[in-house]
VEXLO-554905 format. One record per atom (N, C-alpha, C): residue in one letter; chain; atom name; x, y, z. Coordinates in nm, 2 decimals, always signed. Atoms other than C-alpha are relative to their C-alpha. Layout:
<nodes>
[node A,A,CA,[X,Y,Z]] ...
</nodes>
This chain:
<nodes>
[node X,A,N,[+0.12,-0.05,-0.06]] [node X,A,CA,[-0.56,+1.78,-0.83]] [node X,A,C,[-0.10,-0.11,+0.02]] [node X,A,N,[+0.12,+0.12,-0.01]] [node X,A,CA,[-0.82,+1.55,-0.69]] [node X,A,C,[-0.17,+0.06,+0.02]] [node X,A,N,[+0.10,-0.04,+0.05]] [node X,A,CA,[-1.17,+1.56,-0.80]] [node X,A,C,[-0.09,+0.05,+0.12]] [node X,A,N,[+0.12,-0.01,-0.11]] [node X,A,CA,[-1.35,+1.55,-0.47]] [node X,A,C,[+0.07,+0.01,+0.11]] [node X,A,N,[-0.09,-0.04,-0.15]] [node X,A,CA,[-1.22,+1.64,-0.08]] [node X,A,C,[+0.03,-0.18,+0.02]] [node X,A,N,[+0.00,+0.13,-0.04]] [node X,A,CA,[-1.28,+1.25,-0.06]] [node X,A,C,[+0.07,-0.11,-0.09]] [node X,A,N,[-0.10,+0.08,+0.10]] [node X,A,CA,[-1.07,+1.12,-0.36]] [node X,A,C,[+0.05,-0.05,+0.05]] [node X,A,N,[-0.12,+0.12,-0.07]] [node X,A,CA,[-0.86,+0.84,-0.26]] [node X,A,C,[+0.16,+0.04,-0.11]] [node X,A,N,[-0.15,-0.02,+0.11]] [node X,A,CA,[-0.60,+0.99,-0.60]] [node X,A,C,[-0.04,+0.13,-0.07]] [node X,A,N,[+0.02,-0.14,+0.09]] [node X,A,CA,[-0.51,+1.29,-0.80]] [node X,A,C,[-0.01,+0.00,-0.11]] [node X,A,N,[+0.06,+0.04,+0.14]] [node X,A,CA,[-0.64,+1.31,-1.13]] [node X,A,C,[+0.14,+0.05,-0.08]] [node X,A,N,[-0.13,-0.01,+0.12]] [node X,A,CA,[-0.37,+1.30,-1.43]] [node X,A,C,[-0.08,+0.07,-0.14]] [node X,A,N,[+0.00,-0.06,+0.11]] [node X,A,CA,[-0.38,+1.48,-1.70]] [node X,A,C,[+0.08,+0.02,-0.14]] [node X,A,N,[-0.07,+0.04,+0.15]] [node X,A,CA,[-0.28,+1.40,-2.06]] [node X,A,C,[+0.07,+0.15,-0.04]] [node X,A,N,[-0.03,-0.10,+0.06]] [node X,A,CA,[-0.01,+1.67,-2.17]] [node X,A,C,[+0.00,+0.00,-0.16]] [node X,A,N,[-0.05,+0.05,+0.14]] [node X,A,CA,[+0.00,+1.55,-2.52]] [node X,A,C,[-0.17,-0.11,-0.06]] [node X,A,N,[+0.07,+0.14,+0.02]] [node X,A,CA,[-0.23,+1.32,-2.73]] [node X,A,C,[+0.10,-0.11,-0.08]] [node X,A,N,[-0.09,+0.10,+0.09]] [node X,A,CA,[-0.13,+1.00,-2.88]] [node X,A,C,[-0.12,-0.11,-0.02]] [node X,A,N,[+0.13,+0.10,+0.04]] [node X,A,CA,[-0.31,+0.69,-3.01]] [node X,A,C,[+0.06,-0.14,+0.10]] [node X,A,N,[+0.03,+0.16,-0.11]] [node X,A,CA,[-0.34,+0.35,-2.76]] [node X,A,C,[-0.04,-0.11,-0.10]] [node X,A,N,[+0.07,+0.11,+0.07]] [node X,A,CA,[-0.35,+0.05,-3.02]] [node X,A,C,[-0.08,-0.14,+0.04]] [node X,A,N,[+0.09,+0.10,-0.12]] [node X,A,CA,[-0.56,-0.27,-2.92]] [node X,A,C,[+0.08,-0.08,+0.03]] [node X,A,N,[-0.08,+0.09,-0.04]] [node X,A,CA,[-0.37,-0.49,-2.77]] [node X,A,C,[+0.12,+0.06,+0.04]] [node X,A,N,[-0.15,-0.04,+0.00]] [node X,A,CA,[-0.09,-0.23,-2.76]] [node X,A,C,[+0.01,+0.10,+0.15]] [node X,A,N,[-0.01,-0.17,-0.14]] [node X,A,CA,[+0.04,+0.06,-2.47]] [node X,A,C,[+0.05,+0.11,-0.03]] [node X,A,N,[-0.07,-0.11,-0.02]] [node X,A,CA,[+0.17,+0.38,-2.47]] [node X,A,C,[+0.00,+0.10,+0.09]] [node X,A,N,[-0.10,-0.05,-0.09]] [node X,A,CA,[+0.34,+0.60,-2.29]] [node X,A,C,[-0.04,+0.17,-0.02]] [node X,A,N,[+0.00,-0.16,+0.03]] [node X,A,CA,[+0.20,+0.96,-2.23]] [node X,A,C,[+0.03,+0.06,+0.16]] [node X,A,N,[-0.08,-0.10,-0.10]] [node X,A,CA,[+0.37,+1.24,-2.06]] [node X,A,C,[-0.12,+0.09,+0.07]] [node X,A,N,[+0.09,-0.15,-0.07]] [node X,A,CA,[+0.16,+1.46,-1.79]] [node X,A,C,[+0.06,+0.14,-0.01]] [node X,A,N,[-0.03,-0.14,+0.06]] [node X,A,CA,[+0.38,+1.77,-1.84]] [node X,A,C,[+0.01,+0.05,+0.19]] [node X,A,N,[-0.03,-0.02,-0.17]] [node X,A,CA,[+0.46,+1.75,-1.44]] [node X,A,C,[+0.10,-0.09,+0.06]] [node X,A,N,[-0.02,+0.06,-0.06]] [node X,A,CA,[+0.69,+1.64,-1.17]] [node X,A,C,[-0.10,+0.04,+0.12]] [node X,A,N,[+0.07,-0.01,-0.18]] [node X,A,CA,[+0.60,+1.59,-0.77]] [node X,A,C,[+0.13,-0.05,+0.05]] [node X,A,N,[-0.06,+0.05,-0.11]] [node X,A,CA,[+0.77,+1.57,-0.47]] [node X,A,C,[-0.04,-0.03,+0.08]] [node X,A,N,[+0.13,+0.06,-0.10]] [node X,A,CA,[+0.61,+1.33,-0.25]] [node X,A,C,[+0.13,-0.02,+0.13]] [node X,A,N,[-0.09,+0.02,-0.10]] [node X,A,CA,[+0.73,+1.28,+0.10]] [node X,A,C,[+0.04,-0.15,+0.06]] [node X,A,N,[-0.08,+0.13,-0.01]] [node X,A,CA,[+0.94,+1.04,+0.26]] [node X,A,C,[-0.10,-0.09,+0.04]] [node X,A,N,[+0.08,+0.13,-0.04]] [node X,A,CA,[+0.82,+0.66,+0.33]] [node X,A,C,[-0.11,+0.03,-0.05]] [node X,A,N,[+0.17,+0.03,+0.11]] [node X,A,CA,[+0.55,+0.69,+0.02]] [node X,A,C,[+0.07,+0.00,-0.13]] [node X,A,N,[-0.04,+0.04,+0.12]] [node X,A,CA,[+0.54,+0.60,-0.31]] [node X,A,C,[-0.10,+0.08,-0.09]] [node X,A,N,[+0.06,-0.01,+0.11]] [node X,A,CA,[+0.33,+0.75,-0.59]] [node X,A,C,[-0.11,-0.16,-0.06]] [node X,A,N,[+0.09,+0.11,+0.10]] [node X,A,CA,[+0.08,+0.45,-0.77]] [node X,A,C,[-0.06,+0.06,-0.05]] [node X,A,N,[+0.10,-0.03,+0.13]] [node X,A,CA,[-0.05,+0.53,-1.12]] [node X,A,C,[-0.10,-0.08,+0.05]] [node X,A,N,[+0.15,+0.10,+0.03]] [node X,A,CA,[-0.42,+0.37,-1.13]] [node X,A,C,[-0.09,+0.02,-0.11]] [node X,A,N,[+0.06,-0.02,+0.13]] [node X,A,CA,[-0.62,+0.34,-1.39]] [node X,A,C,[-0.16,+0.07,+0.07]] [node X,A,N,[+0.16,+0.01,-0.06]] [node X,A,CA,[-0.99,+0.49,-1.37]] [node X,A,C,[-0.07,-0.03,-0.09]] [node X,A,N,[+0.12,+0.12,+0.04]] [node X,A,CA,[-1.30,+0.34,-1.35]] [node X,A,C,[-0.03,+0.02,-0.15]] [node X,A,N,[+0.12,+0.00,+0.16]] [node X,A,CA,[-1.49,+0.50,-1.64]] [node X,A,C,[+0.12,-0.04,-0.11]] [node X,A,N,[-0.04,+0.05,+0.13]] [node X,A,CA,[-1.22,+0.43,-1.89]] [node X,A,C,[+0.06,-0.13,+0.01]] [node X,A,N,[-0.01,+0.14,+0.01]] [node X,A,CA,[-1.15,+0.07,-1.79]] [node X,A,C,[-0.12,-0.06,-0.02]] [node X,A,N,[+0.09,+0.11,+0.05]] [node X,A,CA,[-1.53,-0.01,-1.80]] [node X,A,C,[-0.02,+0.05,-0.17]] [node X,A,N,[+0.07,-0.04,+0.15]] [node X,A,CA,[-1.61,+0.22,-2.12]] [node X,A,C,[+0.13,-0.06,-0.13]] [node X,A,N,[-0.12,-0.02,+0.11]] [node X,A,CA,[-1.28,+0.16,-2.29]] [node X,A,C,[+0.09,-0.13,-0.04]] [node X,A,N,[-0.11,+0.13,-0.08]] [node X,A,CA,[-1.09,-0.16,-2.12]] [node X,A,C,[+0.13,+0.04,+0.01]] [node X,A,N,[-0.12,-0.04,-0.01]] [node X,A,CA,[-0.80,+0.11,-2.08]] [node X,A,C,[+0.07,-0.06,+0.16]] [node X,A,N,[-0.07,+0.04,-0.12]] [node X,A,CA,[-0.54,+0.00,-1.78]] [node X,A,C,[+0.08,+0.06,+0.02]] [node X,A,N,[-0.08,-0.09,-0.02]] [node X,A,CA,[-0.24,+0.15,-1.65]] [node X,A,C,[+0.09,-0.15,+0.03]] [node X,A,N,[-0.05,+0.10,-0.01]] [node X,A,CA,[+0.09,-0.05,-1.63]] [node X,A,C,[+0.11,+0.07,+0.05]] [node X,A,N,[-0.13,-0.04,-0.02]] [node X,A,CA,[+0.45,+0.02,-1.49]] [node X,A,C,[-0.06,+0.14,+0.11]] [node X,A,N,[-0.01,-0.11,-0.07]] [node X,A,CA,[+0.31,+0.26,-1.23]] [node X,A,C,[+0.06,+0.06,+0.18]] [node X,A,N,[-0.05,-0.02,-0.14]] [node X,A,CA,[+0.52,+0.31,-0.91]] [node X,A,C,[+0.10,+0.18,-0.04]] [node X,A,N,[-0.06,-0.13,-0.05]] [node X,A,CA,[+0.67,+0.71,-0.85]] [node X,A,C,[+0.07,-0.06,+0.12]] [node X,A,N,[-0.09,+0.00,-0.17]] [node X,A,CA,[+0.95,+0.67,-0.58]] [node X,A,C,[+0.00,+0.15,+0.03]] [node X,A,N,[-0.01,-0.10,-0.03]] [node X,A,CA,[+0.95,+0.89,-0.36]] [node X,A,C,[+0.15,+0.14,-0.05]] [node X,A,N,[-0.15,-0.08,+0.04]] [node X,A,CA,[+1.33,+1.07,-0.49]] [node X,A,C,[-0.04,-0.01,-0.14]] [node X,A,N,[-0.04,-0.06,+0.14]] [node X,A,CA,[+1.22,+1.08,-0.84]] [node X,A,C,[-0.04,+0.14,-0.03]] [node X,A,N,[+0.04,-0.14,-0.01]] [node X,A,CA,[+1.20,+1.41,-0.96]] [node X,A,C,[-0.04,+0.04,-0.21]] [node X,A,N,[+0.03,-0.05,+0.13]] [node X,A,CA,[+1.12,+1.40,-1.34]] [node X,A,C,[-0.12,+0.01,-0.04]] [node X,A,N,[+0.13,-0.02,+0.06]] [node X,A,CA,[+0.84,+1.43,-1.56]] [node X,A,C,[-0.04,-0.13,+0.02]] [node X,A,N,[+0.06,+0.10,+0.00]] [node X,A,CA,[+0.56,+1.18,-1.45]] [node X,A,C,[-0.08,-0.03,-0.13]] [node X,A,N,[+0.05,+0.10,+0.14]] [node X,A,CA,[+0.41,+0.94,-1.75]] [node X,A,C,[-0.06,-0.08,+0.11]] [node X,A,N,[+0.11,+0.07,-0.03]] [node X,A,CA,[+0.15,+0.71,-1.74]] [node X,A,C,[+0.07,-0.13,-0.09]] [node X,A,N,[+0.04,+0.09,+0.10]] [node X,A,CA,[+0.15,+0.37,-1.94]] [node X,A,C,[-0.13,-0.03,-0.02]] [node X,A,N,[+0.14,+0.04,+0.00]] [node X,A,CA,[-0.17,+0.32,-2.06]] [node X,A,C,[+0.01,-0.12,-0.10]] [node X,A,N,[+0.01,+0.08,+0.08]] [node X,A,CA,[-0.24,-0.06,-2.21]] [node X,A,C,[-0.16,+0.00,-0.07]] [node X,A,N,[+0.15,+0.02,+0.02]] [node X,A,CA,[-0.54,-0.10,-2.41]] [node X,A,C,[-0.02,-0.14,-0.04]] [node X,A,N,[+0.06,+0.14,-0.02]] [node X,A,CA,[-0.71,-0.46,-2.32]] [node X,A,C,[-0.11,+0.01,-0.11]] [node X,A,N,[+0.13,+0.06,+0.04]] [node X,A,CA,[-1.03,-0.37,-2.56]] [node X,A,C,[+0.07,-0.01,-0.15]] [node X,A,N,[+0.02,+0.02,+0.16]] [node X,A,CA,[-1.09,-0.44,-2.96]] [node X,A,C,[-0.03,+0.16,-0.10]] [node X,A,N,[+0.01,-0.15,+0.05]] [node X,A,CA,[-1.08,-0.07,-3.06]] [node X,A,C,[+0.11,+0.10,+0.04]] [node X,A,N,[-0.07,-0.15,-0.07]] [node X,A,CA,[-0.81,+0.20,-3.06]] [node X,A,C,[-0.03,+0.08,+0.07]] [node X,A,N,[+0.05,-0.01,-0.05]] [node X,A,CA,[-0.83,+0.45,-2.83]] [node X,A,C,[+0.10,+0.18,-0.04]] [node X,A,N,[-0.06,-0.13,+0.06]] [node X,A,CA,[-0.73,+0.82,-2.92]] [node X,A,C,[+0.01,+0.05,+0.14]] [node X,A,N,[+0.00,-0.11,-0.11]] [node X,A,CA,[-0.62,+1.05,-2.56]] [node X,A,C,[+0.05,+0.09,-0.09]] [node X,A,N,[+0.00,-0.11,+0.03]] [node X,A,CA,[-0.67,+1.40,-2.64]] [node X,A,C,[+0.08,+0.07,+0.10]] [node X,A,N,[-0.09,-0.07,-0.12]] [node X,A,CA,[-0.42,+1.68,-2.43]] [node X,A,C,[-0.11,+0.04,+0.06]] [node X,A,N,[+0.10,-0.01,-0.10]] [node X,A,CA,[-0.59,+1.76,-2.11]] [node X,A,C,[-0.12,-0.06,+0.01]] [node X,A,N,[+0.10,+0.10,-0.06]] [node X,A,CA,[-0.80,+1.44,-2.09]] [node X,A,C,[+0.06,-0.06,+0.15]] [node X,A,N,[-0.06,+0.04,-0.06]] [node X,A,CA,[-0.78,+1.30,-1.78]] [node X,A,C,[-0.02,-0.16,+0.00]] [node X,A,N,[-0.06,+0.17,+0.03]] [node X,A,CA,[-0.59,+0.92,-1.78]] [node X,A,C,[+0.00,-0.09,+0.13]] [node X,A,N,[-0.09,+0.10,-0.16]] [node X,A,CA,[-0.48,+0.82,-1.44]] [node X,A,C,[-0.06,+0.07,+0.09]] [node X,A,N,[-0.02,-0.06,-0.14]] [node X,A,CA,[-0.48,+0.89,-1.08]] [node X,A,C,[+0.10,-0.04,+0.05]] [node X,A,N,[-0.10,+0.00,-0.11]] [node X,A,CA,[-0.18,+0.91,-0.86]] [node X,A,C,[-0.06,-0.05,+0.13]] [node X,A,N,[+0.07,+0.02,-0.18]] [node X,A,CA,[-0.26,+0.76,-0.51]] [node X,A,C,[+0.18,-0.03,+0.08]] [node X,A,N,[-0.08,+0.01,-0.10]] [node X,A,CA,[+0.00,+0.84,-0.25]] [node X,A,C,[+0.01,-0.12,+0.13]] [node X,A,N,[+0.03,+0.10,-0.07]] [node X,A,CA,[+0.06,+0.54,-0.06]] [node X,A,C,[+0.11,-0.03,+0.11]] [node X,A,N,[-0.12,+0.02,-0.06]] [node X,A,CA,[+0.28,+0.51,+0.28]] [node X,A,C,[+0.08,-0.18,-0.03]] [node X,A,N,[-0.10,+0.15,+0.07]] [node X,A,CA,[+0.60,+0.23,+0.22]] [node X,A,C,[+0.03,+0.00,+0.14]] [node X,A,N,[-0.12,+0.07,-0.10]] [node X,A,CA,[+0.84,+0.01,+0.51]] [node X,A,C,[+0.09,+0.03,-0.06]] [node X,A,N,[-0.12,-0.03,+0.09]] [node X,A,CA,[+1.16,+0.14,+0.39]] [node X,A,C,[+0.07,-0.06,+0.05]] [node X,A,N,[-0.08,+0.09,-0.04]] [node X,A,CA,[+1.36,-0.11,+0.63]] [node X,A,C,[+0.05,-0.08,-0.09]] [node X,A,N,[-0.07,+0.04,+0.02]] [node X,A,CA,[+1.63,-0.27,+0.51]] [node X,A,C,[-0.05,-0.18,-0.05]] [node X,A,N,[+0.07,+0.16,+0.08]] [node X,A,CA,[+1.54,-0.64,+0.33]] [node X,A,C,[+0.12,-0.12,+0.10]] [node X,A,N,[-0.12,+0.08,-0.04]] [node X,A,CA,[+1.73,-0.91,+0.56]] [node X,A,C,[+0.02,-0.17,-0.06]] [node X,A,N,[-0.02,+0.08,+0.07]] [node X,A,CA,[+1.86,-1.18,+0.34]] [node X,A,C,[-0.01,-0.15,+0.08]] [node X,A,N,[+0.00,+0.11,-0.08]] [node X,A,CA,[+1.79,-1.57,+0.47]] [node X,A,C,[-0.02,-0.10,-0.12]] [node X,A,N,[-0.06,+0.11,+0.05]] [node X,A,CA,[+1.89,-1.90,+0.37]] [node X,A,C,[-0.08,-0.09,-0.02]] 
</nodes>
């Protein structure tokens, strides 16, 4: 669901809590797939307010288009403080982004 008609991504939502240690990542499940359409990709992104308030990031985030399981987030935390996500906080955004699917031509 995206916050505003003008959102550039769809807001995520924490199905679960877990704890984010400093310096450390983890791995929470949204409690959803998507089927995005051909030639696009899914990109996790981190948002703003909890990278400036928090130093939360997002890591390993690409959705291909043919996956079909439950989407996860990685969240790393860069700051000096744990960071508790509560279920139904929101973490991420999804930004659908068109891909080149052409073939890669190998050269010497």
């Amino acid at each position: 669901m995206k916050g505003t008609a003008r959102a550039a991504g769809h807001d995520l939502y924490a199905n679960e809590g877990t704890d984010v240690p400093v310096s450390g990542q983890a791995i929470v499940g949204m409690g959803i797939a998507i089927g995005l359409p051909h030639n696009t990709y899914g990109r996790n992104a981190p948002r703003s307010s909890l990278a400036v308030k928090h130093r939360l990031t997002t890591n390993a985030g690409v959705i291909d288009s043919d996956y079909r399981g439950e989407v996860k987030v990685v969240l790393a935390n860069l700051g000096d403080q744990p960071y508790r996500v509560e279920k139904g906080d929101r973490i991420a955004k999804v930004i659908i982004e068109k891909i080149d699917n052409r073939e890669l031509q190998e050269v010497i």
